[in-house]
C-alpha positions, 0 to 999 in steps of 0.5 A: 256719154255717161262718164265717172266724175269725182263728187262735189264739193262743198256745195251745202252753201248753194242750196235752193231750199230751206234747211228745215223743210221737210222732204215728207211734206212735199210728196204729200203735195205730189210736189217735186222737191227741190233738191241741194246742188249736191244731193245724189240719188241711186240708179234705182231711184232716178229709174222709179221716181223721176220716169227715167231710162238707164238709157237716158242716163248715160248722158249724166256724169256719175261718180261712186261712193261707198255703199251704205247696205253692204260694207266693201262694196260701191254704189253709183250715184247720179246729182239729182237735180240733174236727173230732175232737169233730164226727167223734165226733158223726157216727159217734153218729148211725150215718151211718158205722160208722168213722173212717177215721184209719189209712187210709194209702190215702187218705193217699197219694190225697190226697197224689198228688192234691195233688202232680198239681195242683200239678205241670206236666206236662213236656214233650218236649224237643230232648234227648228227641227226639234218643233216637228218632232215635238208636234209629231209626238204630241199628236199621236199622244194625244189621240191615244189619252183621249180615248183612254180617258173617255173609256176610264173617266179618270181625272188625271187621264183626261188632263194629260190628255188635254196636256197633250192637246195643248202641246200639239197646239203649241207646236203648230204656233211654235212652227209658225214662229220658226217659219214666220222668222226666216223671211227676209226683211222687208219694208214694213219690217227692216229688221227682219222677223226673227222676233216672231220667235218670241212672240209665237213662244209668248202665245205659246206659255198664254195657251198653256196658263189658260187651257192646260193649267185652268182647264186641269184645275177645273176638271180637278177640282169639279172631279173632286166634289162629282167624283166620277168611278173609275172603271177597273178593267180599262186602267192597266191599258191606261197605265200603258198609254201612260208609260209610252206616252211618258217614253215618247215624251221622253225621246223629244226632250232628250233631243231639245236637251242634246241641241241646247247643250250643243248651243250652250256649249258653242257659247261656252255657258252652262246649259241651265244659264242657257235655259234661263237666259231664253236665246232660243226661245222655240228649244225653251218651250219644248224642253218645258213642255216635255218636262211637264209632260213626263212628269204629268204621266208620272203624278197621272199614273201615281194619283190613278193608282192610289185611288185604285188601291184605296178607293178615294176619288180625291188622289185622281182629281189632286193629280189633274188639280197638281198637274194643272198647277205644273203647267201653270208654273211653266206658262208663268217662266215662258210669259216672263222670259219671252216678254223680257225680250220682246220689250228689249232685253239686253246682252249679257253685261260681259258680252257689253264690256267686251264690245266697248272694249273692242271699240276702245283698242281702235287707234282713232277712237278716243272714248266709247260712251252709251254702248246699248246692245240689244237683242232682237231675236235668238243670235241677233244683236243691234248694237248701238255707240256714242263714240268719239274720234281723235281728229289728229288721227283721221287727219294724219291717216288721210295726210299719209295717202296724200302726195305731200309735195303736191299738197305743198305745191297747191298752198305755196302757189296760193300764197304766191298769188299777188292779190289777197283777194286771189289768195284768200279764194285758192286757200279756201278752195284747197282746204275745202278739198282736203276737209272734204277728203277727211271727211271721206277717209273718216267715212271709211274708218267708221266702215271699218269699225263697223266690220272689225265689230261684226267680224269680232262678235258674229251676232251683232249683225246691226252696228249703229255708231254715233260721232259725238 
């Protein structure tokens, strides 16, 4: 019968293998390592690798310790050289032909498996669904200022029309990002893909620098030495498709504008930091591109009516020419802010003291030293800490739950013992004990950090803490 036992103690000194040898190494050999006599595996792992039931383990003592994936919680646990000894007697018996050690297929199952359980499905935002309103009214824009620059031939027209094409574009990458970022971690990507967001925004301000702002500057610039005649009859509808286009443009950027000021608002910043900051990159893009948009119609319709009234070709081909210009001024801010993040921009400094600070007020940790909190990706944060703890407070702690007449009981029966030699072995056997048991408590206390941190700055959703 599988039973619970309490884990082993002590037992670095009985290993059968070198220190240094490299466990990689061994699977590359399709050898089974051997393992310390007191390396412990998860049910999964003794299922996967060693060819093994849930069956056949029953017969193997287990014992809990606390889960490394989800804080609070217990994991079962199984002494691997002892599943290696059962997994031996199973292939004897020619229930399987072989073990399954080096399948790194299962591996990444089980790892994808656990990492989908673990995770919770994101859901749609206010900033994600600005992207499909975004793409909605680039789209029909688009149609109608092709048409009308064709049937015009105005310079201006046709760069707000190619505007319009490349923000459509855009939508479809900035969508892609937005879904890409709610899959769940995997093996491949531990972390998750929330960075993605960043990315599809990077390529996002690269297709506005070289389609719209050098397309623009060129059909400006070629307009301006092959000037092309503007036909009269077709430039009141366009100044129409200009002006509806602009009100579109217009209904778009207030509801980018409304979501960031709730985001800003919820951060307790000005909605300008929030902009230049670039958390959420997606909503960034948008009120950009939006701003450009409406103001591209503008100098459109402007440099349109001028060389109506006078008759210079110049004002048409200066407007897609300004035009061009405009959207290169918006690809270069996208390009720089999202590459900040992507190479690992950090937190705010505030937010940084804030954290360390937290850290300091916990009674067993004596300095905080090399706090690192970076982003990766719009509201997540992974934290990293070099901490040192006041061993007289795990101790203490771990001496409070103890039964303090029975810890006196066990040294004064060692000390009573008449050979030395006995002496020597049960006192050493009895700080082993203990040792070990404030090691453990030390392990709850970091675990407890760690959700005090997570509880106290919700977008820190990954806290790595170092012992110096």
């Amino acid at each position: 019968m599988m039973r619970r036992v309490r884990p082993p103690r002590l037992c670095f000194l009985q290993t059968s293998r070198p220190f240094s040898t490299n466990r990689l190494e061994y699977r590359k050999k399709l050898v089974e390592p051997v393992p310390s006599k007191n390396n412990t595996i998860t049910l999964s792992r003794a299922i996967d690798e060693y060819g093994v039931s849930q069956d056949d383990l029953k017969t193997l003592d287990f014992f809990m310790v606390r889960s490394p994936y989800e804080d609070g919680k217990e994991i079962k646990v199984f002494l691997e050289d002892k599943v290696i000894e059962l997994g031996r007697r199973v292939r004897a018996g020619g229930r399987i032909e072989k073990a399954s050690k080096n399948d790194l297929e299962k591996y990444r199952n089980r790892q994808n498996t656990r990492m989908a359980q673990q995770t919770k499905k994101s859901t749609w935002n206010e900033g994600d669904t600005v992207v499909i309103w975004q793409f909605c009214g680039n789209a029909s824009i688009f149609a109608v200022k092709t048409i009308f620059a064709i049937k015009t031939g105005s310079a201006s027209m046709l760069s707000e029309a190619i505007h319009s094409l490349v923000d459509t574009a855009n939508s479809i990458v900035l969508y892609y990002g937005v879904h890409t970022a709610r899959k769940q971690p995997s093996v491949d990507h531990p972390y998750g893909y929330e960075n993605m967001r960043y990315v599809t925004s990077l390529v996002s301000g690269v297709g506005i620098f070289c389609l719209g702002a050098g397309v623009s500057v060129w059909h400006g610039a070629t307009s301006a030495v092959f000037p092309h005649e503007l036909i009269g009859s077709e430039l009141q509808m366009a100044y129409l498709v200009l002006a509806g286009s602009a009100l579109i443009d217009s209904i778009v950027l207030m509801k980018a504008m409304i979501t960031a000021s709730e985001q800003a608002s919820k951060e307790k910043t000005t909605l300008w930091k929030y902009i230049s900051e670039g958390k959420n990159p997606s909503v960034n893009v948008i009120l950009m591109e939006d701003s450009c948009a409406v103001l591209g119609c503008v100098v459109a319709g402007v440099c349109m009516g001028l060389t109506q009234i006078t008759g210079n070709h110049l004002f048409d081909a200066s407007g897609s020419v300004i035009i061009g210009f405009m959207l290169g001024g918006v690809a270069s801010f996208l390009m720089t802010q999202n590459s900040r993040f992507l190479i690992g921009k950090s937190i705010p400094q505030k937010q940084v003291l804030a954290i360390q600070d937290h850290l300091e007020l916990h009674p067993a940790i004596k300095g905080v030293y090399d706090v690192k909190a970076t982003y990766i990706g719009p509201e997540v944060v992974r934290l990293k800490a070099e901490i040192d703890i006041d061993g007289a407070v795990i101790g203490s702690a771990y001496l409070s739950e103890l039964d303090g007449g029975v810890a006196y009981d066990e040294f004064i029966a060692a000390g009573e013992a008449k050979l030395p030699f006995k002496r020597r072995r049960q006192i050493d056997e009895y700080l082993t004990l203990h040792i070990n048991g404030g090691i453990d408590h030390l392990g709850k206390e970091i675990d407890s950090i760690e959700l005090s941190v997570k509880k106290a700055f919700p977008a820190v959703k990954h806290v790595d803490l170092e012992i110096l």
